[in-house]
N, C-alpha and C positions, 0 to 999 in steps of 0.2 A: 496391344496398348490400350490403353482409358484416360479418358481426360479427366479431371480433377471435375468432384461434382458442383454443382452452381454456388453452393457458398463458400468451399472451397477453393475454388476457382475466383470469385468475390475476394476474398483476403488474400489472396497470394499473387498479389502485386498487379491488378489487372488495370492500372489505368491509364493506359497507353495506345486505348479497342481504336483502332483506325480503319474505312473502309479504302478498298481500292485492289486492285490486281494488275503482278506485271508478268513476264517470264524471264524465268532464270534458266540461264544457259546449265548445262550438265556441268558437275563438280565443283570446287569450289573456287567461286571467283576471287581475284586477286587483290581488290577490297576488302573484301570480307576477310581474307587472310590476315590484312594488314591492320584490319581493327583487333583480331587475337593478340599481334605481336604488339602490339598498344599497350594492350592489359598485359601480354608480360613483361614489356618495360616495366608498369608501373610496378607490378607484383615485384620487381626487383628492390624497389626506392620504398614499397608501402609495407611489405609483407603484407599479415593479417589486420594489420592496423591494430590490437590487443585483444581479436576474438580469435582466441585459441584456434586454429586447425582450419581459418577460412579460405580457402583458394578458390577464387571463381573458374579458375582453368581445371576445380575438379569434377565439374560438372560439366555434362555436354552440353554445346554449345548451337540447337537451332536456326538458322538464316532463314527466315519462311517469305516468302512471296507472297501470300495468302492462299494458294493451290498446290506449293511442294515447300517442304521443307529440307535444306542439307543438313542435315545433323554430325556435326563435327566432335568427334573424342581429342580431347586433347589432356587425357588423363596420363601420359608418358608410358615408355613399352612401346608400343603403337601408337601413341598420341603423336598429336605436331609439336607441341611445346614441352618444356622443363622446369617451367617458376618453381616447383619446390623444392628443385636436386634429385628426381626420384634416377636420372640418367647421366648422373654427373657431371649434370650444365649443359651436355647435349642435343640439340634437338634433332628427333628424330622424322619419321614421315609419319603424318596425319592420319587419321582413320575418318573416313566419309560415308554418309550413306543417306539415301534420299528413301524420302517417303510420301506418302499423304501430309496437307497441314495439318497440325495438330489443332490448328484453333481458326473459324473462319473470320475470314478476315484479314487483319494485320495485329500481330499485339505483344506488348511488351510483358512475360508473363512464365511461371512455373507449369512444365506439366510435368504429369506421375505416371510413369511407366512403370506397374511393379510400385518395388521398392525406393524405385530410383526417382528421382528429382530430375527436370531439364530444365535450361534456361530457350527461353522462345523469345527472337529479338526480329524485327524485320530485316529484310536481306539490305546490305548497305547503300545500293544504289537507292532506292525507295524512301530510304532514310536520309539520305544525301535533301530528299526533294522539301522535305519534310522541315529539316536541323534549324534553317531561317525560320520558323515557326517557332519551335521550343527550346531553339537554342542548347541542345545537348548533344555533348557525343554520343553517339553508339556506344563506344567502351564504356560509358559511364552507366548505359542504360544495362550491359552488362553486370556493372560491378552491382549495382542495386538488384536486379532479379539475382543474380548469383546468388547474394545474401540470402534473398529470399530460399534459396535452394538448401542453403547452407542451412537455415533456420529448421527448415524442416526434416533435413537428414540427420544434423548433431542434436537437435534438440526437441523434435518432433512436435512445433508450437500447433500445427493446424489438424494434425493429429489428439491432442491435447487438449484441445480449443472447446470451450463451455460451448453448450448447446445456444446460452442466452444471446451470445454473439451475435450483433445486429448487423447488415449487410450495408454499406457506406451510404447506401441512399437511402435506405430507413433511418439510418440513424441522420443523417444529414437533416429530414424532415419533421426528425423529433427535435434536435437542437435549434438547428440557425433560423427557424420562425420568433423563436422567445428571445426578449430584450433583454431582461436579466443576464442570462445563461451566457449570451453574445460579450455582454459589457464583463462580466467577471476573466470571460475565456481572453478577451483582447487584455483584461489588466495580467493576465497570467504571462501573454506573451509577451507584454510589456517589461513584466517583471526578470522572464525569463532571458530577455531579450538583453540587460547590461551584462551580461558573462561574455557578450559576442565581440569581445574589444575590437576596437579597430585597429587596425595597426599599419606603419609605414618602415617602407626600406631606408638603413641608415646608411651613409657612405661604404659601408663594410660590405651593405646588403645584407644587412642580421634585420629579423623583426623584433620590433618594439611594440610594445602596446600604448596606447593613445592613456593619461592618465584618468580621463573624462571616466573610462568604460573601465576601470578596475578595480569598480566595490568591490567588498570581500565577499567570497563563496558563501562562507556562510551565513550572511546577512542575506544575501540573494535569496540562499535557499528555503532560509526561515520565513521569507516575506511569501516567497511562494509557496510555500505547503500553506501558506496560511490564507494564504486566497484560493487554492485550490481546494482546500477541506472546507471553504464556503461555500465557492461552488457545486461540490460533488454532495452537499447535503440536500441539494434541489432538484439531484436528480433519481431515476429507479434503477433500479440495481442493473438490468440491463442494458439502459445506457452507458451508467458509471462503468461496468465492466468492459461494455465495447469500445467506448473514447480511452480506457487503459490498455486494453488490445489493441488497436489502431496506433497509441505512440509505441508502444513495445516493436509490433511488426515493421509498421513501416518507420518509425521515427530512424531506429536504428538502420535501417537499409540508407533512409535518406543520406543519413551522419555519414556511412561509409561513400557513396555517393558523392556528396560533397568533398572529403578530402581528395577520390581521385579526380574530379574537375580540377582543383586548387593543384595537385599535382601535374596534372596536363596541360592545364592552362593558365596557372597563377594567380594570385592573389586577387588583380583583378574583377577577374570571373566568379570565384568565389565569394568575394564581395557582393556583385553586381547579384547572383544568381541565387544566392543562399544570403547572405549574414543580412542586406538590403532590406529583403522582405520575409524575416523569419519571425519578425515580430507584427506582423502584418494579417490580421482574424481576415480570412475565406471563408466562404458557401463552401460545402460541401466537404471530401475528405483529406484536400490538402492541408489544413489545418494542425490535424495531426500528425506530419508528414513534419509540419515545422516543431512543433511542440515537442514531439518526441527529440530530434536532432537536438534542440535547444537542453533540452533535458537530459542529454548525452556530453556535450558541452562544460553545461553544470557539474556532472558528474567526475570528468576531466579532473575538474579543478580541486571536488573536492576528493579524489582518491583517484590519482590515474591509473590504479591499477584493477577498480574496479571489475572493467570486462573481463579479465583472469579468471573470473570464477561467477559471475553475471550467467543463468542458467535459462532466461527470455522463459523464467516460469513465474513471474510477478511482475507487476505494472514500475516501472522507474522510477514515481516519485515514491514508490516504495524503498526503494532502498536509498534515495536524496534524504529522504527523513530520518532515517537510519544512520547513514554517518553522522548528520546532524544531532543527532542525539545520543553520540557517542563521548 
């Protein structure tokens, strides 16, 4: 096995590094089962969500301690679970096998075995300790590295990946110093940020959209390319190209992310956790964590059928401009 090299490892979802170590009992605990059977609830209500061929349960599945890791198949044959029908709704028994951790520490993250893609999530008691802190489930942190897995088995973005690709704290340290750069990026999320209707349950418990938040798409998006192409004239081509890799990678992980919160735990949460503060400019790289989602959104509205054929080999407001100019 090999771990994914340092900037590699840098892009593929690594911002989760927590220190600390516990022990884990032999095989897999009963928690951790139960956060799998989570995610295939959802996978039953979510599918792919419209990226062609995404199942998080088709990658294996890491519980790491920070000193072993279980590594859980739950690709069906031998897997534990069945989301995609490969066993005719069946579930069968688990494939398990422990090893060294893959990554010191604790961390929410991709490693590359080979060919193959893993999802590395902490083991769930650890996480349990942690969840009042960031307020997230573990399946959720699943469904985001999953993508991640996804991203780069279907479509091989970090494989792909320009040289010029700057590492989140470089690039961090070339933007969020400059005023400008800050005031155009917050009018961007400001911009990007009226697609996010708000909405309330009617007697039926159908959602409605609040009418405050339902400019039209394409007003939205023209205001935005237009503040965007001001922005991105101020900056060099390797930032410009990494803030368009950062919402590509993680925008989209986040967006998937966010609907299974919104599925597990409601409107709410999703609210509270995403729509809240998606239009809210951050230090460092969750910013584009929001942008991209928002820009996902966008996208929704203006062609739902976009992700169908969405190949995560050009930046998003490439192809919002696109419709728009159609």
């Amino acid at each position: 096995m090999k771990k994914l090299g340092l900037t590699l490892y840098m892009i593929a979802g690594a911002g989760l590094i927590l220190s600390g170590f516990a022990t884990q009992e032999k095989g897999l605990k009963e928690n951790n089962r139960q956060v799998l059977e989570k995610v295939e609830d959802d996978i039953t209500e979510l599918g792919d969500m419209g990226f062609k061929g995404y199942c998080p349960l088709d990658y294996k599945i890491a519980f790491s301690n920070g000193e072993k890791d279980m590594l859980v198949d739950c690709t069906g044959g031998d897997g534990v679970f069945d989301a995609a029908g490969k066993n005719g709704g069946e579930k069968v028994t688990y494939d398990i096998s422990e090893r060294s951790a893959a990554f010191e520490g604790l961390v929410g993250s991709v490693y590359q075995d080979g060919d193959e893609f893993q999802v590395v999530v902490p083991d769930y008691d650890i996480w349990l300790s942690l969840e009042t802190m960031n307020d997230q489930a573990l399946s959720a942190v699943i469904w985001h590295e999953g993508f991640h897995a996804y991203q780069n088995t279907h479509h091989h973005i970090a494989e792909n990946v320009s040289s010029e690709i700057l590492g989140e704290t470089e690039l961090a340290e070339r933007v969020d110093g400059d005023a400008k750069l800050k005031q155009l990026f917050t009018k961007e999320l400001e911009v990007l940020g009226k697609v996010t209707a708000k909405s309330e349950e009617t007697e039926n418990e159908e959602i409605v959209e609040n009418a405050e938040n339902t400019s039209d798409a394409r007003e939205i998006a023209l205001e935005y390319i237009s503040v965007k192409n001001e922005r991105d004239a101020l900056l060099d081509e390797a930032v410009k190209a990494s803030e368009d890799f950062y919402d590509m990678m993680e925008g989209t992980a986040f967006y998937v992310e966010s609907h299974a919160v919104r599925y597990e735990n409601g409107d709410a949460a999703y609210q509270k956790n995403y729509l809240d503060v998606a239009s809210r400019y951050v230090d460092g790289g969750a910013k584009y964590y929001r942008r991209g989602m928002l820009e996902c959104m966008l996208l929704d509205e203006l062609d739902p059928e976009w992700k169908t054929s969405y190949e995560f080999d050009r930046p998003l407001d490439e192809v919002i401009a696109e419709l728009v100019a159609e």
